[in-house]
C-alpha positions, 0 to 999 in steps of 0.5 A: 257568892264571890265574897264568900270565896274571897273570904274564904281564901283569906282564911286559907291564906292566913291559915298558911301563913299561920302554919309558915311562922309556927315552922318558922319559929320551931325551926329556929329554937333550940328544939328541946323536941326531937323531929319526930317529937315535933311531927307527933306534937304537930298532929297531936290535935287531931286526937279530939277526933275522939270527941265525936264518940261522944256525939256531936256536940262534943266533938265539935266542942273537943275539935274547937277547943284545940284548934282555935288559935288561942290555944297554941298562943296561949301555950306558947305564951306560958312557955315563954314566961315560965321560961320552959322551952318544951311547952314554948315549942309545943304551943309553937307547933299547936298553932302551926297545926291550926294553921295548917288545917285552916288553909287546907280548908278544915274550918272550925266545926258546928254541932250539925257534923264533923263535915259542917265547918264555919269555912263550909262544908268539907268529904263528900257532903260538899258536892250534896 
């Protein structure tokens, strides 16, 4: 049990970090973004929310897809080598996002539910 909670802290911990840099590098750019553009990209994954209208399975599967980390590296990544600063910024803010919900404890969810992530459980499931 106190390896799972240590685990789990690092997560949380590189989690921020994650988001800390993903700021960090947005702030430093030229921001083609205006801030509310930023703030709208930032929270912009949270749309896959809209997966689980679907069921189960593909909301886990939607909420996945735009919250590992390869996605915002990969998007920043063709930003940066097709030279289009807009998508650097946007993949910048992506990973930021993804950090961001890591160290608040949003894990990468399972099709069992939105509450059952790989970080454990999350809401009101977490106590039952």
């Amino acid at each position: 049990m106190a390896e799972e909670v240590a685990a789990l802290r690092w997560q949380k911990a590189e989690g921020a970090l994650l988001c800390a840099v993903g700021i960090w590098l947005y702030a430093g750019a030229e921001m083609v973004l205006p801030v509310w553009g930023a703030v709208l990209v930032f929270f912009a994954p949270d749309l896959s929310f809209l997966g689980y209208l679907l069921g189960r399975r593909i909301g886990a599967f939607c909420y996945n897809l735009v919250h590992i980390y390869a996605f915002g590296v990969v998007t920043l990544t063709f930003g940066h080598l097709l030279q289009m600063p807009l998508l650097w910024e946007m993949g910048v803010l992506w990973l930021a996002h993804s950090g961001f919900d890591r160290m608040l404890g949003y894990g990468l969810k399972t099709p069992l539910g939105f509450e059952v992530t790989h970080l454990g459980r999350i809401g009101r499931s977490r106590a039952g």
